[in-house]
DSSP file (Angstrom, degrees, kcal/mol; ACC not computed):
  #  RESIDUE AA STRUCTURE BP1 BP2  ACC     N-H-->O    O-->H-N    N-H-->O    O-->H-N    TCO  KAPPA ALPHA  PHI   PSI    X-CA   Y-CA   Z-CA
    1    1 A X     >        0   0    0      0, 0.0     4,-2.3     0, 0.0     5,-0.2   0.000 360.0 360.0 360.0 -59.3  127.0   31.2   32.2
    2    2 A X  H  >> +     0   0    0      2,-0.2     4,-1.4     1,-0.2     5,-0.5   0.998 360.0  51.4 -42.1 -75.2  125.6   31.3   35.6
    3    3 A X  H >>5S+     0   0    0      1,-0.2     4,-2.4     2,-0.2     3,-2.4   0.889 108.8  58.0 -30.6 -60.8  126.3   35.2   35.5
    4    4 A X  H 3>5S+     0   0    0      1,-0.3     4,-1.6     2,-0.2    -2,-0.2   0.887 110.4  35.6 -30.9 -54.4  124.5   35.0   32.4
    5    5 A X  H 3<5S+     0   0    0     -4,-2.3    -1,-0.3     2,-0.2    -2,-0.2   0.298 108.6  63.5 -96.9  41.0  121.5   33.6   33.8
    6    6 A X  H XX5S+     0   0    0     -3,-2.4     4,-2.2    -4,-1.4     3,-1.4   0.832 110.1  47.3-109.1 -64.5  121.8   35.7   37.1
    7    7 A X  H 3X<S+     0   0    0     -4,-2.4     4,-1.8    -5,-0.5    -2,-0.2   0.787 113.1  46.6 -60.3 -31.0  121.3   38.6   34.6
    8    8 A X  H 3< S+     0   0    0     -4,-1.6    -1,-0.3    -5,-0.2     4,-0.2   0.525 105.7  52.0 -83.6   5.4  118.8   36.9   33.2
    9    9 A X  H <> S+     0   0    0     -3,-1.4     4,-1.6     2,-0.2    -2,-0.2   0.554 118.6  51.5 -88.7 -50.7  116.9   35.9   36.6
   10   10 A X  H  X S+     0   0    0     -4,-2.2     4,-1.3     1,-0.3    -2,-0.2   0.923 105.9  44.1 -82.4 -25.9  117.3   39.8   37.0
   11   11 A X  H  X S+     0   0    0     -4,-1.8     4,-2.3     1,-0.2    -1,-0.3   0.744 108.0  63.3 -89.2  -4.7  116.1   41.3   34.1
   12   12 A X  H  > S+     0   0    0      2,-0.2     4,-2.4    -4,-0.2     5,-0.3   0.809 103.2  43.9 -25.6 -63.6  113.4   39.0   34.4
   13   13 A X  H >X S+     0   0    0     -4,-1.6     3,-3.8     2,-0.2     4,-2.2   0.865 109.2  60.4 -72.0 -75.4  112.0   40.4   37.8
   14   14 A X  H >X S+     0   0    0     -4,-1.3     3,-3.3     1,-0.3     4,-2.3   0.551 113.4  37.6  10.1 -92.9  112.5   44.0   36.4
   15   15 A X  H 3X S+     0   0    0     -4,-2.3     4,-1.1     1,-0.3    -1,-0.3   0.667 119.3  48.0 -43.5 -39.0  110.0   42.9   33.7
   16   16 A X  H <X S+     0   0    0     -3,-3.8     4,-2.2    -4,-2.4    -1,-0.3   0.814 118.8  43.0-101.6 -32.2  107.9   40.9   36.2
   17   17 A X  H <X S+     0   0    0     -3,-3.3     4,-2.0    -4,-2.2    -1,-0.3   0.831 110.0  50.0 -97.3 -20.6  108.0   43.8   38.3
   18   18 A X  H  X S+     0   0    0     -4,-2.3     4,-1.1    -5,-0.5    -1,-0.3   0.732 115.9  49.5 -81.5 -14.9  107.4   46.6   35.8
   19   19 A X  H >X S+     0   0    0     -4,-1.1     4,-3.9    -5,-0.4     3,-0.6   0.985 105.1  53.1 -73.0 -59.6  104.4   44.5   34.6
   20   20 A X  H 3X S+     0   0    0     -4,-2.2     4,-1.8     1,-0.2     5,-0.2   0.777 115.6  41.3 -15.0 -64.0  103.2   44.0   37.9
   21   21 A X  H 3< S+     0   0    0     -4,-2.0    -1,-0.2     2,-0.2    -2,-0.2   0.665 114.1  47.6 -58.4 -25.7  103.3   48.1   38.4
   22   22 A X  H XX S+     0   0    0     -4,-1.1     4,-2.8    -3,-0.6     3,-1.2   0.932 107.9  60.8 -81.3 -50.2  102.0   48.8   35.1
   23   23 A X  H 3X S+     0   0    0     -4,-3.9     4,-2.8     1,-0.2     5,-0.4   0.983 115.4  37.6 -17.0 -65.2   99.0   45.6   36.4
   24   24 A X  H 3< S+     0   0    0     -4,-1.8    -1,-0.2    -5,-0.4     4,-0.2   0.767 116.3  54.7 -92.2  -6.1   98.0   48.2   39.5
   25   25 A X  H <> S+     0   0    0     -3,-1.2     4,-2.9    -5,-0.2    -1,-0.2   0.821 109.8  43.3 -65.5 -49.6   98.4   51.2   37.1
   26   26 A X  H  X S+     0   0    0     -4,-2.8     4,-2.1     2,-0.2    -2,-0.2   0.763 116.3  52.7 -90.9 -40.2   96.0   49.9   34.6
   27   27 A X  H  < S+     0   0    0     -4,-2.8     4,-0.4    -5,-0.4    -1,-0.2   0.731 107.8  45.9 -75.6  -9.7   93.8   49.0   37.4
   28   28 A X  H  > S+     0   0    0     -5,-0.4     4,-1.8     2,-0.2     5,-0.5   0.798 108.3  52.4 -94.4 -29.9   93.7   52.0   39.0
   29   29 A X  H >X S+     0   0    0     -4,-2.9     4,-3.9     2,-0.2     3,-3.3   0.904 114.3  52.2 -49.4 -75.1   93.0   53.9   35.6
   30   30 A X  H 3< S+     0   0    0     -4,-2.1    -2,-0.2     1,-0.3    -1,-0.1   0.430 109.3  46.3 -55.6   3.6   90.0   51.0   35.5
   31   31 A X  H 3> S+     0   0    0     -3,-0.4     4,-0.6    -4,-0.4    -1,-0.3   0.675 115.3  48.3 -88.8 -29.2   88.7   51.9   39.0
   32   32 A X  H <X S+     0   0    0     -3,-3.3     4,-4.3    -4,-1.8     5,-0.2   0.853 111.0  54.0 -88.6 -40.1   88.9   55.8   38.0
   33   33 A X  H  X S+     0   0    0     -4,-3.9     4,-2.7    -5,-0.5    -1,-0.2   0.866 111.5  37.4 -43.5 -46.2   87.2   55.1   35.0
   34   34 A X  H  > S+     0   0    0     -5,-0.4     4,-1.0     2,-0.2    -2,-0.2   0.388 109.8  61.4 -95.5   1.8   84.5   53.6   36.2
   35   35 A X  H  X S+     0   0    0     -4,-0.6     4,-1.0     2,-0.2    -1,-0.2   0.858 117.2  35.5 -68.8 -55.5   84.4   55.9   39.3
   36   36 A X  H  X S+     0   0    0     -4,-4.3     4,-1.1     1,-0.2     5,-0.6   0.960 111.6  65.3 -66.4 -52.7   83.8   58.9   36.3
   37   37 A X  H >X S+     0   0    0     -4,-2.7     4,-2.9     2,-0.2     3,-1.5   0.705 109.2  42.7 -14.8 -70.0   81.7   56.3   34.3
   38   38 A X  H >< S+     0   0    0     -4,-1.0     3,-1.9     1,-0.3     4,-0.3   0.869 104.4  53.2   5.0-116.2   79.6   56.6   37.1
   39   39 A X  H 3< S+     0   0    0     -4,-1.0     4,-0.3     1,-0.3    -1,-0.3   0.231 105.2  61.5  37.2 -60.3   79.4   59.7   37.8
   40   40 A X  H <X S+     0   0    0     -3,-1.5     4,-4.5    -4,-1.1    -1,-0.3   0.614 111.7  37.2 -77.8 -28.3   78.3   60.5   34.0
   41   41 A X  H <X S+     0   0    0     -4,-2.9     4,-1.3    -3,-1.9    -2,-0.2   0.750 103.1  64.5-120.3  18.9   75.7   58.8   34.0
   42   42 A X  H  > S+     0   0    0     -4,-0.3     4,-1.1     3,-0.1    -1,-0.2   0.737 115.8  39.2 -91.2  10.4   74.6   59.5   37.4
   43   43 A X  H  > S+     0   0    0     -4,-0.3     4,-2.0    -5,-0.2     5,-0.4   0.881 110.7  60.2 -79.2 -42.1   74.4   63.2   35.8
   44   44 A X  H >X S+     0   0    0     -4,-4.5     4,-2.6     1,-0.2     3,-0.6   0.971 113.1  42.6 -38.9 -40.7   72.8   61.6   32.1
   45   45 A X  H 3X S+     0   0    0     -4,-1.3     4,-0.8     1,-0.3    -1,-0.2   0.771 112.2  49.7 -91.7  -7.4   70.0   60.4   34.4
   46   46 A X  H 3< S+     0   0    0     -4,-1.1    -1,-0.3     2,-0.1     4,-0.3   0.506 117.2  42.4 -78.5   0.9   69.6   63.6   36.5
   47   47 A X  H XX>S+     0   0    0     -4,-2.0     4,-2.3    -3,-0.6     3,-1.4   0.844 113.1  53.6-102.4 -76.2   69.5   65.6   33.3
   48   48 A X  H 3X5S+     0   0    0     -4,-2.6     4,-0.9    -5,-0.4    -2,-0.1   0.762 107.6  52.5  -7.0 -51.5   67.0   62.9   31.6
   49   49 A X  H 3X5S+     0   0    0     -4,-0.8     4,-2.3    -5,-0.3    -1,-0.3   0.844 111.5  43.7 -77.9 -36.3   64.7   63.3   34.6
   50   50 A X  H <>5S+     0   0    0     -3,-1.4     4,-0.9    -4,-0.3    -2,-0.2   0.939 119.7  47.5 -70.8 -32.7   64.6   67.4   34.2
   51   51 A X  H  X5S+     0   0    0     -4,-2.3     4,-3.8     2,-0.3    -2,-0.2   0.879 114.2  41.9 -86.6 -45.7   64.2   66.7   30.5
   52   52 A X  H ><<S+     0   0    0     -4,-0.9     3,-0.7    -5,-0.5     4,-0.4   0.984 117.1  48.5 -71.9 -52.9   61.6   64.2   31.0
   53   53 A X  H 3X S+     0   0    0     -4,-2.3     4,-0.8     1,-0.2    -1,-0.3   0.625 111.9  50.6 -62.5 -24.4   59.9   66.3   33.7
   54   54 A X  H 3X S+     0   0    0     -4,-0.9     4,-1.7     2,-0.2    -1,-0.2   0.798 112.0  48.3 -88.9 -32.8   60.1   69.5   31.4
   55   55 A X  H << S+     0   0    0     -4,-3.8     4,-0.2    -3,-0.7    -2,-0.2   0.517 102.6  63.9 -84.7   5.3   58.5   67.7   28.5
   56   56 A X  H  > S+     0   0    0     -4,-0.4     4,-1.1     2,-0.2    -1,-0.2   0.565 105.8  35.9 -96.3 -48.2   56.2   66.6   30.5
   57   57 A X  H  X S+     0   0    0     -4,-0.8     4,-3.5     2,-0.2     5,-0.4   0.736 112.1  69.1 -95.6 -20.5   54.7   69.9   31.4
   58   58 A X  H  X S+     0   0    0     -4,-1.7     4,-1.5     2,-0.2    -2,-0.2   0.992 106.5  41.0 -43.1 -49.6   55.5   70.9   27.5
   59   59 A X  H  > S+     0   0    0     -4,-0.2     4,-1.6     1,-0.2    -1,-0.2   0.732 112.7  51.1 -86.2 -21.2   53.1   68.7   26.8
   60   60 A X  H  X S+     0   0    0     -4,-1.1     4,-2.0     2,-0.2     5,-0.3   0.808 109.6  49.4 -77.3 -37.5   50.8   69.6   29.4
   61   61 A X  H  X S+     0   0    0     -4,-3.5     4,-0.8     2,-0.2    -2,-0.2   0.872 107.6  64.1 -53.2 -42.1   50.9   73.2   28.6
   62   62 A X  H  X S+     0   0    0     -4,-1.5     4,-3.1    -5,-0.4    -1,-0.2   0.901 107.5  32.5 -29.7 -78.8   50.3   71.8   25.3
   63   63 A X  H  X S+     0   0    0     -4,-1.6     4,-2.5     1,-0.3     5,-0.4   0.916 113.9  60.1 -77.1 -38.6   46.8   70.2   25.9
   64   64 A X  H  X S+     0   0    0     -4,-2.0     4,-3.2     1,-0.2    -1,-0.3   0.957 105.7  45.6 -46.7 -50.5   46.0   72.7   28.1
   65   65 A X  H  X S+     0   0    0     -4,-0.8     4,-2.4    -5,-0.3     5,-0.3   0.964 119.6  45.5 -71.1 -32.8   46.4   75.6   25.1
   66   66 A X  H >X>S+     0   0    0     -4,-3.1     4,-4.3     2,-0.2     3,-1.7   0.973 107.3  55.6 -76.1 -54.8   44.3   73.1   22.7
   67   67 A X  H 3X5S+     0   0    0     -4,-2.5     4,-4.8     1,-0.2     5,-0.5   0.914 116.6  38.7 -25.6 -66.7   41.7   72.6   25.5
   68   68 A X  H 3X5S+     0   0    0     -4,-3.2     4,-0.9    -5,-0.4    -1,-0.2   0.911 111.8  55.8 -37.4 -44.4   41.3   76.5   25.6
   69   69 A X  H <X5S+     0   0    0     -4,-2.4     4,-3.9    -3,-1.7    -1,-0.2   0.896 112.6  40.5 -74.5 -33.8   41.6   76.8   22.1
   70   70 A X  H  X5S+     0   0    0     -4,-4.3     4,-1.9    -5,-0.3     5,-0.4   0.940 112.0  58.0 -79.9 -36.7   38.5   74.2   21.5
   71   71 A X  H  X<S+     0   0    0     -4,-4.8     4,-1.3    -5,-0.6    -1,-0.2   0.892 109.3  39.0 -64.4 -12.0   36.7   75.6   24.1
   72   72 A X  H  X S+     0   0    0     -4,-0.9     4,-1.0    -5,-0.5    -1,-0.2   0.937 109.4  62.9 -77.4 -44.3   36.8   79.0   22.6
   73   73 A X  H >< S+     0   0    0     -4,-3.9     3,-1.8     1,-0.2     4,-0.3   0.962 108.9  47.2 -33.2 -67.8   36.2   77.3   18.9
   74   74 A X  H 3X S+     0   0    0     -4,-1.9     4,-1.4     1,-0.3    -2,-0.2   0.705 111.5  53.7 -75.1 -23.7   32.7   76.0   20.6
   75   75 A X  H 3X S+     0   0    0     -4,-1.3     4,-0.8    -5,-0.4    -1,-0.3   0.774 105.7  44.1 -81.3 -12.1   32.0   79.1   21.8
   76   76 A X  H << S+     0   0    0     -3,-1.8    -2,-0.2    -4,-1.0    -1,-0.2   0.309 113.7  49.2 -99.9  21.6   32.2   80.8   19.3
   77   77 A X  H  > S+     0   0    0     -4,-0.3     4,-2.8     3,-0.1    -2,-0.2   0.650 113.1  49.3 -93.6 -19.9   30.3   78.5   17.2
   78   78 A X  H  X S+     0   0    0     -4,-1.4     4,-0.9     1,-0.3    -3,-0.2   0.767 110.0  50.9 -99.7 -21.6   27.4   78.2   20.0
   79   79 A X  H  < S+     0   0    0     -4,-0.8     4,-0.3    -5,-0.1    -1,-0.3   0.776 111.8  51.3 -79.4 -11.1   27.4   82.2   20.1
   80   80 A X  H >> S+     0   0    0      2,-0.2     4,-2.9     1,-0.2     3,-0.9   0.953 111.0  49.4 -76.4 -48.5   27.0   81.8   15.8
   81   81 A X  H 3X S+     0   0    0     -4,-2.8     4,-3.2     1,-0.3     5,-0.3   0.926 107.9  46.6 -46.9 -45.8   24.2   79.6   16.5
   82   82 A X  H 3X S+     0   0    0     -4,-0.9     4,-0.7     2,-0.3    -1,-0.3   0.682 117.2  49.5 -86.0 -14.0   22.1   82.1   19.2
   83   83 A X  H <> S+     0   0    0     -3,-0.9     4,-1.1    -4,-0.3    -1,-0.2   0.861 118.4  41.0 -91.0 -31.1   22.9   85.0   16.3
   84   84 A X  H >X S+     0   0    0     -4,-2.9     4,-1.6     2,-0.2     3,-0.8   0.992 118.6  42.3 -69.3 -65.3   21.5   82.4   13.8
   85   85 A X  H 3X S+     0   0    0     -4,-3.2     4,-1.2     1,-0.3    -3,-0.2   0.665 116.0  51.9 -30.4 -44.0   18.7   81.2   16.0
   86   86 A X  H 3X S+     0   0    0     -4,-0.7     4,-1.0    -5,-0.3     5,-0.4   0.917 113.5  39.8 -71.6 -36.6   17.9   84.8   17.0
   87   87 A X  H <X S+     0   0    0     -4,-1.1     4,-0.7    -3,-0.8    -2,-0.2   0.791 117.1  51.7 -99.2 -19.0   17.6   86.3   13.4
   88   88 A X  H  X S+     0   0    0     -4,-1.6     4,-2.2     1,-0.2    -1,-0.2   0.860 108.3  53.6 -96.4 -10.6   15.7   83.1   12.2
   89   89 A X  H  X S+     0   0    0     -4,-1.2     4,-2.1    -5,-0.3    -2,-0.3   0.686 109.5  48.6 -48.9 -25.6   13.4   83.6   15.1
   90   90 A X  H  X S+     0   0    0     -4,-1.0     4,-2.7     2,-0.2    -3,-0.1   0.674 110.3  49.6 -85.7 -42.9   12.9   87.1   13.9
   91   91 A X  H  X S+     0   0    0     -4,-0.7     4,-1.5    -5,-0.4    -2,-0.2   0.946 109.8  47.9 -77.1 -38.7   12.3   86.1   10.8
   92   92 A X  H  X S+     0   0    0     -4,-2.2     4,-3.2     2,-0.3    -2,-0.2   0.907 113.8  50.1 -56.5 -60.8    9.8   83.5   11.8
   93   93 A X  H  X S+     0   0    0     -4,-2.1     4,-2.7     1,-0.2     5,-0.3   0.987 109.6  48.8 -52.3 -60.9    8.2   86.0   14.0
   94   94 A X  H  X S+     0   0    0     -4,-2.7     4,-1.1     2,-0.2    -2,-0.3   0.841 112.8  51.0 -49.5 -32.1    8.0   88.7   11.0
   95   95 A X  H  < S+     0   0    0     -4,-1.5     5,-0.4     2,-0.2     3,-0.3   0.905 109.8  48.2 -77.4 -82.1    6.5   85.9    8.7
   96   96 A X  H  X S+     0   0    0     -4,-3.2     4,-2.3     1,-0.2    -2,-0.2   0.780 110.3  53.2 -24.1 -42.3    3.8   85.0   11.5
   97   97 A X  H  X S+     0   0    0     -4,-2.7     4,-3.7     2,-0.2     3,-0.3   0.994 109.4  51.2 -58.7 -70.4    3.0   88.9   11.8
   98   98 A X  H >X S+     0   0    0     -4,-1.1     3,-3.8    -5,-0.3     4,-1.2   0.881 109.9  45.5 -32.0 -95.4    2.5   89.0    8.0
   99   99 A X  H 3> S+     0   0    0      1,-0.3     4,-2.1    -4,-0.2    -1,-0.3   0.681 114.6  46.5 -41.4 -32.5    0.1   86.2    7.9
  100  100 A X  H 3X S+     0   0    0     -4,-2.3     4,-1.9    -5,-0.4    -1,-0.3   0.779 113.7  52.9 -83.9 -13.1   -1.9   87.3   10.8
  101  101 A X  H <X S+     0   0    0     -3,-3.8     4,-2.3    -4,-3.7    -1,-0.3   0.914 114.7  40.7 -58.8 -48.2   -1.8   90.9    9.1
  102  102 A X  H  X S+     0   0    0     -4,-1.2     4,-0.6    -5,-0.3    -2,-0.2   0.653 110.7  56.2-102.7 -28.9   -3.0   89.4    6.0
  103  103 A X  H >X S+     0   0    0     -4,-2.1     3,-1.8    -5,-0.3     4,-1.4   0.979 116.7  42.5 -51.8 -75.0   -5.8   86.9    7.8
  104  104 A X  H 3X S+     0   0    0     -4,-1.9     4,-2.4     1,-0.3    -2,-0.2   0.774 108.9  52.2 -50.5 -36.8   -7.2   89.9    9.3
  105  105 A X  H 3X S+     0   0    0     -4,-2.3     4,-1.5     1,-0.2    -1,-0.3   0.833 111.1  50.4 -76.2 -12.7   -7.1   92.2    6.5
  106  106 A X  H <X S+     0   0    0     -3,-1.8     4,-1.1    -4,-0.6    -2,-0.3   0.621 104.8  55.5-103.5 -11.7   -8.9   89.7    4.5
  107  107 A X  H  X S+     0   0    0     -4,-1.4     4,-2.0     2,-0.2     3,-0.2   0.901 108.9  58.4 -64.7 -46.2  -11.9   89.1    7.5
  108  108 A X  H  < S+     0   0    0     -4,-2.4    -2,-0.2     2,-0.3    -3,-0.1   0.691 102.5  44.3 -25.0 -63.6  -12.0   92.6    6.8
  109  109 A X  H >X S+     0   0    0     -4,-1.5     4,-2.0     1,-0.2     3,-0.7   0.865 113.8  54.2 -31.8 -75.9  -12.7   92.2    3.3
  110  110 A X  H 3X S+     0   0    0     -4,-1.1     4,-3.0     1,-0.4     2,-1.8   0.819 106.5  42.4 -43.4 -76.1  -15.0   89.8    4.1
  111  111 A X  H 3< S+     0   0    0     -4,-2.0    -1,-0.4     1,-0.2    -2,-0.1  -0.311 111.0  62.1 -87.1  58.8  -17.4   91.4    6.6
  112  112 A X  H <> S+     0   0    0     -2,-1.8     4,-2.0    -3,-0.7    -1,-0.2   0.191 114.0  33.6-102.7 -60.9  -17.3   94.7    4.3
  113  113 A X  H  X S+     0   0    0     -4,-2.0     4,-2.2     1,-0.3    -2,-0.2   0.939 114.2  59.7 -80.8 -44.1  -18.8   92.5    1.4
  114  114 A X  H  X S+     0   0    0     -4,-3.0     4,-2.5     1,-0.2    -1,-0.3   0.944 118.6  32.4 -40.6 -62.0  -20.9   90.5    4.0
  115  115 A X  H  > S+     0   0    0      2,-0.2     4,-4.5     1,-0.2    -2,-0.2   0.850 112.5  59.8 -76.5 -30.2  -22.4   93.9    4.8
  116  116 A X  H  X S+     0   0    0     -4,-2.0     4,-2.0     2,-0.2    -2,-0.2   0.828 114.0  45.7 -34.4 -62.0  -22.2   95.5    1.1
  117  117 A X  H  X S+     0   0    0     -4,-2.2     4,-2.5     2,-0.2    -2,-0.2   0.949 105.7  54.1 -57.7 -66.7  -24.4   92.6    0.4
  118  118 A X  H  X S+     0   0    0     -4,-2.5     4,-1.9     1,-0.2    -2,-0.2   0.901 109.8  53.8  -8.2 -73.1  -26.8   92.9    3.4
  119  119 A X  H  X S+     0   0    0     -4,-4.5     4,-0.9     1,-0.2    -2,-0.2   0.879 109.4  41.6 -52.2 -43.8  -27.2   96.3    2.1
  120  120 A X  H >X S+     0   0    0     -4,-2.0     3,-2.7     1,-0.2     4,-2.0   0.960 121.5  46.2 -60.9 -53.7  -28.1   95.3   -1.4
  121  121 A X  H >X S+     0   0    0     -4,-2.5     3,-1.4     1,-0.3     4,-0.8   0.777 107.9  52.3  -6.5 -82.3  -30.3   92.4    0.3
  122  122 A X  H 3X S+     0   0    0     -4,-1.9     4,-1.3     2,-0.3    -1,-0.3   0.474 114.8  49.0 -77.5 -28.2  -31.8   94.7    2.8
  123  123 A X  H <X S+     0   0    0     -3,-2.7     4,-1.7    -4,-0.9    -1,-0.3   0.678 107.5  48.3 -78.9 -36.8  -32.7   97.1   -0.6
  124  124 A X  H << S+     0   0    0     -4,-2.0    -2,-0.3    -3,-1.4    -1,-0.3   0.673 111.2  50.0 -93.7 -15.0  -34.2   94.7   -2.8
  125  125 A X  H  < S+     0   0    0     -4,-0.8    -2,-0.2    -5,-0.3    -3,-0.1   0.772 115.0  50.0 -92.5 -36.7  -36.5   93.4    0.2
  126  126 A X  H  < S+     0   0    0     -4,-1.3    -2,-0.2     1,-0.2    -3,-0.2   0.966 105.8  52.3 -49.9 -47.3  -37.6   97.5    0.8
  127  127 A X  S  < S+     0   0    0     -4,-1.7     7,-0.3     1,-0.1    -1,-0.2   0.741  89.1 179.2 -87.9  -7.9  -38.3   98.3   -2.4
  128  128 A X        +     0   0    0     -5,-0.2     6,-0.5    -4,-0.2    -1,-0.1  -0.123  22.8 134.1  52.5-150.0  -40.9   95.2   -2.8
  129  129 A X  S  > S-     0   0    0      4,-0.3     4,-0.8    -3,-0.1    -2,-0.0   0.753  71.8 -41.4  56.7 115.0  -42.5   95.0   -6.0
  130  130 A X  T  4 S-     0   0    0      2,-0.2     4,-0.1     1,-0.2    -2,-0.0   0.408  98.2 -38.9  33.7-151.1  -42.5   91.6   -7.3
  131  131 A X  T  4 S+     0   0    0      1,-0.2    -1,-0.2     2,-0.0    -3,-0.1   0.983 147.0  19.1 -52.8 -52.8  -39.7   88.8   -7.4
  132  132 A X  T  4 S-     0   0    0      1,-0.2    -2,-0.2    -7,-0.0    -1,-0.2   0.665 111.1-125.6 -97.3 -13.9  -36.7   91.4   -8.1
  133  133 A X  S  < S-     0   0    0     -4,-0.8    -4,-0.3    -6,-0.1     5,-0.2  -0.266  73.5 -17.2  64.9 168.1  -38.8   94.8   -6.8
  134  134 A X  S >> S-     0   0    0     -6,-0.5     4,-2.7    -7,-0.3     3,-0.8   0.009  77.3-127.6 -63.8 126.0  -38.9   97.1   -9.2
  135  135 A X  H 3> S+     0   0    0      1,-0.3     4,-1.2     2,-0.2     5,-0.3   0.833 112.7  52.3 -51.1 -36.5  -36.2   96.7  -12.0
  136  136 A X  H 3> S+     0   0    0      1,-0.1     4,-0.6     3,-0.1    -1,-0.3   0.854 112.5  51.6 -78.2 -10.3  -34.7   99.5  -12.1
  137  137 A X  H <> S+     0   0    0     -3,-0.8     4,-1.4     2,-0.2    -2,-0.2   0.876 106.4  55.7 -43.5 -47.1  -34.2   98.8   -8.0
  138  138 A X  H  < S+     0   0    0     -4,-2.7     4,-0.2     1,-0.2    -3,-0.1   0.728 109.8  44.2 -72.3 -23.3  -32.8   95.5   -8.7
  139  139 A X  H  < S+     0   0    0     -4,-1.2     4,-0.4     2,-0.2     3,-0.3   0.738 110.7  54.1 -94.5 -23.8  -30.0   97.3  -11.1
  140  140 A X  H >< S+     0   0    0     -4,-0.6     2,-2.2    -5,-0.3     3,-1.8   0.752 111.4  52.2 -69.7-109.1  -29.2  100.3   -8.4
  141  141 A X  T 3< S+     0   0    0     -4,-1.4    -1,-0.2     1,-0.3    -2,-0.2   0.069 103.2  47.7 -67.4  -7.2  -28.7   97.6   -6.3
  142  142 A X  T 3  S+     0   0    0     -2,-2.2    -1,-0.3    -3,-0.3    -2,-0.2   0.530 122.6  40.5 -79.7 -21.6  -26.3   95.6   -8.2
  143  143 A X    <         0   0    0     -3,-1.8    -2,-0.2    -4,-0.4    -3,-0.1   0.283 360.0 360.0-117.6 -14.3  -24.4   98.8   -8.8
  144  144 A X              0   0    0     -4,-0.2    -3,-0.1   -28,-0.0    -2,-0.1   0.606 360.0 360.0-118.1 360.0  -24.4  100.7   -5.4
């Protein structure tokens, strides 16, 4: 019986001692782990930071291409405006020409028949004879 439990006293430490070894096995896998643990994610966050830093000028590049693009938009609406502005300027001017054409030709008119009249005036006063001067004056003069 004692032999018995001698063997069992021995296989005892065995076990105690392969646990023990597998114990500092299993902690040194859980130091190496968390060594690579590590390790990964000090690479996730150096990769994260290029990423963030690359999307970061993506997105600057970004507003930059719309800035351009609206500035180009507004220039080329503000050069449609000065072709609009010019041609209704043009027009404005060509209207204004017209009327002052058409003012003038019609003073024209005017001191034609102002003088047209004169003349007849100036005919019926020559030819004297009564109120009208002589009647068949008064009808020349209606007529010439």
């Amino acid at each position: 019986m004692q032999e018995s439990n001698e063997n069992n006293s021995k296989r005892l430490e065995r076990v105690i001692d392969r646990l023990q070894d597998n114990q500092v096995k299993l902690q040194n896998t859980l130091v190496s782990e968390q060594q690579k643990t590590r390790e990964f994610m000090r690479e996730i966050s150096t990769q994260n930071a290029d990423l963030h830093m690359r999307t970061a000028q993506m997105l600057t590049d970004m507003n930059l291409k719309t800035l351009e693009n609206a500035t180009a938009q507004q220039n080329r609406f503000l050069e449609y405006q000065q072709n609009t502005l010019a041609i209704q300027n043009e027009k404005d001017e060509r209207i204004e020409n017209m009327r002052l054409a058409r003012e003038q030709q019609q003073a024209q008119e005017r001191r034609e028949h102002e003088e047209r009249m004169e003349r007849i005036r100036s005919k019926s006063h020559r030819s004297g004879g009564g109120l009208f001067g002589t009647i068949g004056g008064w009808v020349d003069s209606l007529f010439s």
